[in-house]
C-alpha distance (Angstrom), angle and dihedral (degrees) to the residues before:
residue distance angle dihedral
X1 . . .
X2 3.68 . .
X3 3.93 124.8 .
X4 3.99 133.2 -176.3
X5 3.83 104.5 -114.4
X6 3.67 122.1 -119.2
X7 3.88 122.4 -88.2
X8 3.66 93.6 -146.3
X9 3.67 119.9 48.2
X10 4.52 106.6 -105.0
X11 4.00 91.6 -140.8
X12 3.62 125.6 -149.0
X13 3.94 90.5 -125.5
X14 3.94 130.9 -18.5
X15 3.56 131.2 175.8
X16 3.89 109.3 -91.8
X17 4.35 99.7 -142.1
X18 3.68 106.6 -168.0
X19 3.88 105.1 -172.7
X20 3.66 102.0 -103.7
X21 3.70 99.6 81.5
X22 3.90 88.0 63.3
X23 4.36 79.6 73.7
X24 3.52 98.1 61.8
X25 3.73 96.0 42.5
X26 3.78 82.3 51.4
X27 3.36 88.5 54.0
X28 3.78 100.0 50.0
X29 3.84 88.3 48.3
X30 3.60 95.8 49.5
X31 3.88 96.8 45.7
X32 4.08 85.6 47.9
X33 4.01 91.9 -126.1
X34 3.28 89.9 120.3
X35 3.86 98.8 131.5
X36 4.14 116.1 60.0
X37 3.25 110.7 -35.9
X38 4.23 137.4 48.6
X39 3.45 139.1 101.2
X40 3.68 96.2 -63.6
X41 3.64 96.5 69.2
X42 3.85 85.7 49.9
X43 3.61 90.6 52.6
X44 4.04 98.2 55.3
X45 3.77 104.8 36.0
X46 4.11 80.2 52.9
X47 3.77 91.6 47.4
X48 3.27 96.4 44.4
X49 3.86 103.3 43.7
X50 4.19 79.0 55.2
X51 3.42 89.7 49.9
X52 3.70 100.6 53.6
X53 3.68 103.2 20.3
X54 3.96 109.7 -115.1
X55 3.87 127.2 121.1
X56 4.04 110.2 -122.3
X57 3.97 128.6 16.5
X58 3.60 128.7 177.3
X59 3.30 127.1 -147.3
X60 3.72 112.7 -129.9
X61 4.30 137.8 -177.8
X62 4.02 81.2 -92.3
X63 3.79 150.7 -51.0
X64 3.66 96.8 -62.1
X65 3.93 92.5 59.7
X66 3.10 94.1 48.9
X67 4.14 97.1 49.0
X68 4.06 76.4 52.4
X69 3.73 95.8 50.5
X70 3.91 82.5 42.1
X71 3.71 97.1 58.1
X72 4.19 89.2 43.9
X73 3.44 84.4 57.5
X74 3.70 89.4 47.6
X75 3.99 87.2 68.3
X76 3.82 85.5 -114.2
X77 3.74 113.4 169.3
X78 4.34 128.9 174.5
X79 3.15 116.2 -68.0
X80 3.67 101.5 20.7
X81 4.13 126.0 122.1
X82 3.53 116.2 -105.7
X83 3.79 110.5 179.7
X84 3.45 130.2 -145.1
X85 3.53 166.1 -158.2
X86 4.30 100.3 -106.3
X87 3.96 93.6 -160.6
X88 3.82 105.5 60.7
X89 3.65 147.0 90.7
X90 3.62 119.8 -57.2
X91 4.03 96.2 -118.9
X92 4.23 84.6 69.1
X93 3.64 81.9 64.1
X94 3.86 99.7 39.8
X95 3.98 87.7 59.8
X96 3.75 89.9 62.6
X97 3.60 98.2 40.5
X98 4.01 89.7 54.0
X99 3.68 96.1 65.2
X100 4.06 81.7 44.3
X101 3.97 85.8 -120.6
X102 4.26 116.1 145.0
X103 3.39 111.6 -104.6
X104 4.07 111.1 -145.0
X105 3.52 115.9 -153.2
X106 4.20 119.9 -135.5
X107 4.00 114.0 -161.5
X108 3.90 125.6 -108.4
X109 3.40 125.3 -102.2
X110 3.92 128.4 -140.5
X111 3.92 97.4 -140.1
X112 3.75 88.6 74.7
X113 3.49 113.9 -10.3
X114 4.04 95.6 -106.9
X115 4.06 133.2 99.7
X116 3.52 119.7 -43.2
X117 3.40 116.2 -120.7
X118 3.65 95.4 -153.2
X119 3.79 89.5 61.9
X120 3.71 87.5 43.0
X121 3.44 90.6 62.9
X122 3.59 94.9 46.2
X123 3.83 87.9 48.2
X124 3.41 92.9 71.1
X125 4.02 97.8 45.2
X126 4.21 79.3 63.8
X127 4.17 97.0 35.5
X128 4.00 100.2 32.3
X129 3.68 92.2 157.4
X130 4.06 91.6 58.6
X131 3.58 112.5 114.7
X132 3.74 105.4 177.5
X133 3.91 139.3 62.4
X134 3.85 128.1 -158.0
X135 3.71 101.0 -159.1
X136 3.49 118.4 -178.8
X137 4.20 139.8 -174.3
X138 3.38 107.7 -140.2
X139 3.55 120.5 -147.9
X140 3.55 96.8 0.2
X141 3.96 98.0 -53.1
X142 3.63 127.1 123.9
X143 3.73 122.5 -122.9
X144 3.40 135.6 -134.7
X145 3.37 98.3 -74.9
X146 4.09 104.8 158.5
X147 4.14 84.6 55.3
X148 3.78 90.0 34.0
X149 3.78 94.8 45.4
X150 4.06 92.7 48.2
X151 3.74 100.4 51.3
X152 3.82 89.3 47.6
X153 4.14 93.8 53.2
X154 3.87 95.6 42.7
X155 3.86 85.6 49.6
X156 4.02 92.6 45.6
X157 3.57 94.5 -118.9
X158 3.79 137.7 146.4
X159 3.87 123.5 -128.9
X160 3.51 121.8 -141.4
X161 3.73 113.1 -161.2
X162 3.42 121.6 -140.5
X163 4.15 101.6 -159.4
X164 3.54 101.0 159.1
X165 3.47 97.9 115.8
X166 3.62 98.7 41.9
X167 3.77 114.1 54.8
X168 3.97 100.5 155.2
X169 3.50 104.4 22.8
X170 3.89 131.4 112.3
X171 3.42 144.6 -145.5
X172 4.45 112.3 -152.1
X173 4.43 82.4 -29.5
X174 3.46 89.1 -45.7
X175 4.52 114.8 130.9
X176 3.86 103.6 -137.6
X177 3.51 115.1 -124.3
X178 3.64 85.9 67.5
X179 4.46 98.7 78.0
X180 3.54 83.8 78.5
X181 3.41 143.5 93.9
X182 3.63 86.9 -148.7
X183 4.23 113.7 -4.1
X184 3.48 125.3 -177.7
X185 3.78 134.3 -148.0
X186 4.07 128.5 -163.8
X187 4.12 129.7 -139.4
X188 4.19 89.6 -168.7
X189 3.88 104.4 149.0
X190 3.17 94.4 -97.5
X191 4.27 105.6 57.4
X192 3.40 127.8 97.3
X193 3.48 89.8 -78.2
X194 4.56 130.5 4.4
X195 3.04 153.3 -139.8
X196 3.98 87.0 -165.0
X197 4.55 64.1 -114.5
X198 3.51 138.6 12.2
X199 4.16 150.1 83.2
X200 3.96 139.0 -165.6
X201 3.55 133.7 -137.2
X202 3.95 111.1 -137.9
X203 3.73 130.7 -148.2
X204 3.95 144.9 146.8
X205 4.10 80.7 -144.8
X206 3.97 114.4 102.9
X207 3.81 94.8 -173.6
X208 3.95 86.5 47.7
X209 4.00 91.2 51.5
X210 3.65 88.0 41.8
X211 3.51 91.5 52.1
X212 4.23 94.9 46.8
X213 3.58 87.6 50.6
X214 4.04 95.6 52.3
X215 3.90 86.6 41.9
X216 3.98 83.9 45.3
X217 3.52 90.3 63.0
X218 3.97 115.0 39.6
X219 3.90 92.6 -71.1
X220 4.08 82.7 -94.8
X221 3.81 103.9 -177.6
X222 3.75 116.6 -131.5
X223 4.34 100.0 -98.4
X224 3.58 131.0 108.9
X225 3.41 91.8 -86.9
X226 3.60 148.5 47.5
X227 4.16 94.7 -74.0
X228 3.67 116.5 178.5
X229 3.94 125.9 -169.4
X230 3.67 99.2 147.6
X231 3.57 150.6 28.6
X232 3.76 116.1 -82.3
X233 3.37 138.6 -177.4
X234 4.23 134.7 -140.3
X235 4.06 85.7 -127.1
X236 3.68 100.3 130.9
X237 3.58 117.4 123.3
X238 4.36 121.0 -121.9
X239 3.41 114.8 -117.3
X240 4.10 84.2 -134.3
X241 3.41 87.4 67.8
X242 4.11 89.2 39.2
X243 3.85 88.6 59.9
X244 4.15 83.9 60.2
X245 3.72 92.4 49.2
X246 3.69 91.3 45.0
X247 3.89 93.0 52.2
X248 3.51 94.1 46.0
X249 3.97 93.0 47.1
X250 3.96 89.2 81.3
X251 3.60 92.5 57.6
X252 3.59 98.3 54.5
X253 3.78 97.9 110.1
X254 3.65 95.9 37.0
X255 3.87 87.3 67.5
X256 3.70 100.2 42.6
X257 3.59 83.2 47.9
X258 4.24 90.7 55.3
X259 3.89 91.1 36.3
X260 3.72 85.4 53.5
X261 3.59 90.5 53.4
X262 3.90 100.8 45.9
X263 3.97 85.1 53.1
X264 3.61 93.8 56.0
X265 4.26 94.3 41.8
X266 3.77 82.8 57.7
X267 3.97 92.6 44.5
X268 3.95 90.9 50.7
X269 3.99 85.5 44.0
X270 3.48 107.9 61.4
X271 3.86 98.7 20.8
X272 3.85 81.9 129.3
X273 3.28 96.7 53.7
X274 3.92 124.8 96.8
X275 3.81 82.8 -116.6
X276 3.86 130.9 104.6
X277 4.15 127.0 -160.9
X278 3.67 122.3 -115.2
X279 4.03 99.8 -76.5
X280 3.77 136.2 -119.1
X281 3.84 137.2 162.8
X282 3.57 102.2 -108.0
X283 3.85 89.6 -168.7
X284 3.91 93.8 67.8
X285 4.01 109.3 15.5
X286 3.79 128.2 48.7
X287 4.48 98.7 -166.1
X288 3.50 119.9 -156.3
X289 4.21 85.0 -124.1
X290 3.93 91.4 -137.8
X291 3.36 89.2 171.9
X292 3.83 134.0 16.3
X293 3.87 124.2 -140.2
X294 3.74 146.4 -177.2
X295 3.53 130.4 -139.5
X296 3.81 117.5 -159.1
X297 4.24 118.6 -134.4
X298 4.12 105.7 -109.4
X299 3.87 83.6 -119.6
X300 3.58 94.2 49.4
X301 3.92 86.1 58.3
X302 3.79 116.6 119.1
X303 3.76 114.1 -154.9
X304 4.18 103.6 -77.3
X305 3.88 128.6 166.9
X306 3.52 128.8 -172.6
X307 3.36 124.7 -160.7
X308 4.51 123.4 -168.4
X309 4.16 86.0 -86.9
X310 3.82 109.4 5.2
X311 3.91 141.4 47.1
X312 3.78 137.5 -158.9
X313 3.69 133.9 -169.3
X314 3.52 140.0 177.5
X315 4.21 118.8 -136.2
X316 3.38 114.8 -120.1
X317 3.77 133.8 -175.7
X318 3.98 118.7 -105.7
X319 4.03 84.9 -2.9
X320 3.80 126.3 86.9
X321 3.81 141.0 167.4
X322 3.64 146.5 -140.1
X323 3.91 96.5 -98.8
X324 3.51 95.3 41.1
X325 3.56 85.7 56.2
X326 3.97 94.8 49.1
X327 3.80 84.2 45.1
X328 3.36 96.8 54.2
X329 4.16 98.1 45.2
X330 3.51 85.7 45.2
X331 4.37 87.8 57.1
X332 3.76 82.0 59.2
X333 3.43 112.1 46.1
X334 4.18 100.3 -88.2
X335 3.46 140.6 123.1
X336 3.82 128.1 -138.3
X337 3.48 125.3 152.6
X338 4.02 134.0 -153.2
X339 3.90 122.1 -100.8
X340 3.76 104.8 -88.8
X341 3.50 112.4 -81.6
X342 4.12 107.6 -105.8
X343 3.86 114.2 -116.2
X344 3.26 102.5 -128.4
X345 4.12 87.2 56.8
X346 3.81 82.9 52.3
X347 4.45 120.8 113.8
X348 3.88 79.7 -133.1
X349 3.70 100.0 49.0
X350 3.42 110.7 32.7
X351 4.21 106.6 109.7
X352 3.63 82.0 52.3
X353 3.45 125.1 108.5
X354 3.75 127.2 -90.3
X355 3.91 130.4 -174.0
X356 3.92 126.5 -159.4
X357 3.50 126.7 -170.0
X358 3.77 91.5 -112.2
X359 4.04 96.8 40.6
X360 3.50 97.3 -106.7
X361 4.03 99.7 124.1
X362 3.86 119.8 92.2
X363 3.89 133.4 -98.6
X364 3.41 130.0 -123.7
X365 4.30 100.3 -60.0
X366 4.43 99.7 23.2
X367 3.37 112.0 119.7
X368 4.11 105.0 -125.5
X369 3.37 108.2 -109.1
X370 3.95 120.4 -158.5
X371 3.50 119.1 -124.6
X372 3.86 109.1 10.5
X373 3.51 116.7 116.8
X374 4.39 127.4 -27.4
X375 3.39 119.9 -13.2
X376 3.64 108.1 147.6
X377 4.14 92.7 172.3
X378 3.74 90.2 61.2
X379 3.81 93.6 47.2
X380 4.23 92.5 53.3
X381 3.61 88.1 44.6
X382 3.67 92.5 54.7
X383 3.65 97.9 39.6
X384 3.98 100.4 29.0
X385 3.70 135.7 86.3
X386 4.02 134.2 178.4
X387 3.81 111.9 -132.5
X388 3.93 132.3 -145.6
X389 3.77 99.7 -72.1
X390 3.88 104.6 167.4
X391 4.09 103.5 139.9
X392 3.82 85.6 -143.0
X393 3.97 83.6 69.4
X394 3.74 101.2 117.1
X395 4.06 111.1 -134.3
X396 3.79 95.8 -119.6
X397 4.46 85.1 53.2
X398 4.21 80.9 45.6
X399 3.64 88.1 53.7
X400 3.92 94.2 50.8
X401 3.93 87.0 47.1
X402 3.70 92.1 57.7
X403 3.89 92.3 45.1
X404 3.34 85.7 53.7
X405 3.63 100.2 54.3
X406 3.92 89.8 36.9
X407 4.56 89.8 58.0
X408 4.05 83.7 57.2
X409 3.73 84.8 70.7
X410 3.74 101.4 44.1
């Protein structure tokens, strides 16, 4: 089947400006606070701690300082474990790596997407001595965090939460960014809602938001003078970019409310299909379904190999796969993107450790080894795909997408 490609790009995920925002950075540039401090930064570490239902937040440069601010918090120091979620953005990673700690990776699960609990578990019969967790929701879907959240206390450990997918969304009523000790949530341009830059660190501890703001801010110590005893960090969010934030705060719901509705379009269009949706238990979590995706039936697999930096596939009749998928949005003017890649399948990662449910990953010096045992990351990555999710998508360009997808099959 042959369609007319689309004039204008269908995006993944843009930021969604509605007009408003342009007030606030008005009013930063016509007060002069335009550096970082001024009412705008008030206004969205307020709105969001009412929002999600912690005490202090502190706006930071974006979600990756404040994961690193998170895990200094955290106590982390070189050398340590940190475990964490395998399937995830590399800046989760990065966080760890700063403080030259060892990042540990714990398998996905196919409930939701997120760490599996059962390998968490197992994790720390390998890594007793590990004392922090970096959990995170991929994709806008809560974890496991009443399994999650018990294994961590009976082992003594801290949970980071990684929440910058999932502004919004809930787990049993409950906001994430609240599971954690410290959590973290992002405003990159293309989240459920921007600062065009930007992220917070979250916490019901004062002397912890105290100490992200000093740390925010060079570490200067309070004296006449510039007084250094520490290392510091030029974190600290601009109240420009506040005055985005703040605009975009009243819009929240609207576009969990739209992304809600793209996910189910694509549910209801391919319901034929040997495909499923990325999964969550609608009984206990309500996601904020930043971005939807599609995971292809193992028999509905045609033949597809990846390599580091390349891929090849072979058409085949009534079967499709990820990158012909991406290929074949991409022929018309689309964008999809893969799963992201897991870390322990990573050039960067890959002496690391790596926990499956079952015990089948590798220890600190194994050499991974594709294809034995569990590995549930791998699997979605080779059988997954993220779909154009932009809520300024119209329905009738939503439909085309799904035809789209649907002629790869034929």
């Amino acid at each position: 089947m042959k369609f007319e490609a689309f004039e204008e790009k269908i995006w993944l995920a843009t930021p969604t400006i509605h007009g408003n925002e342009i007030d606030y950075i008005n009013e930063a540039i016509d007060t002069n606070w335009v550096t970082t401090e001024g009412s705008n930064l008030v206004a969205i570490e307020r709105g969001v701690c009412e929002k999600v239902g912690c005490k202090y937040a502190v706006s930071l440069t974006n979600g990756t300082a404040a994961l690193h601010l998170a895990v200094k918090l955290a106590g982390v120091k070189a050398n340590d474990t940190v475990f964490c979620t395998d399937m995830t953005f590399d800046a989760t990673v990065n966080a760890i790596m700063y403080e030259k700690a060892t990042p540990v990776f714990i398998d996905t699960e196919y409930d939701t997407w997120n760490m599996d609990p059962v390998a968490l578990e197992k994790a720390f019969e390998l890594y007793p001595e590990t004392k922090v967790v970096m959990v995170v929701n991929l994709y806008g879907t809560p974890a496991k965090f009443d399994e999650i959240c018990a294994i961590a206390h009976r082992h003594g450990a801290v949970i980071i939460e990684d929440a910058a997918e999932s502004f919004g969304a809930t787990y049993k009523g409950r906001q994430t960014g609240t599971f954690g000790k410290y959590s973290v949530i992002s405003f990159n341009g293309n989240k459920i809602i921007t600062g065009s830059a930007g992220g917070m660190l979250l916490t019901d501890d004062l002397s912890a938001a105290n100490k992200a703001r000093k740390w925010s801010t060079q570490s200067r110590e309070r004296a006449p003078w510039y007084q250094h005893e520490e290392i510091g960090y030029n974190y600290r969010m601009s109240n420009v970019v506040a005055g985005v934030v703040r605009g975009q705060l009243v819009h929240l719901d609207d576009h969990i409310a739209r992304k809600k509705a793209i996910y189910e379009r694509y549910k209801e269009g391919f319901k034929d299909l040997p495909v499923t949706m990325n999964p969550y238990d609608s009984e206990n979590t309500e996601p904020n379904f930043w971005l939807s995706c599609l995971l292809i039936n193992e028999d509905a697999m045609c033949k597809q190999v990846r390599s580091d930096n390349d891929t090849c596939y072979v058409t085949e009749r009534g079967k499709s796969c990820p990158d012909e998928i991406l290929d074949t949005l991409a022929k018309y003017n689309a964008q999809g993107r893969p799963i992201w890649k897991p870390m322990h399948m990573q050039p960067l990662y890959r002496m690391h450790g790596f926990v499956t449910k079952d015990g089948t990953g590798r220890g600190k010096t194994d050499a991974y080894i594709p294809g034995e045992g569990t590995d549930v990351g791998a699997d979605i990555f080779q059988r997954g795909l993220c779909l154009p999710s932009d809520i300024k998508m119209t329905p009738e360009q939503q439909d085309k997408i799904i035809q789209i997808v649907r002629s790869c099959f034929e």
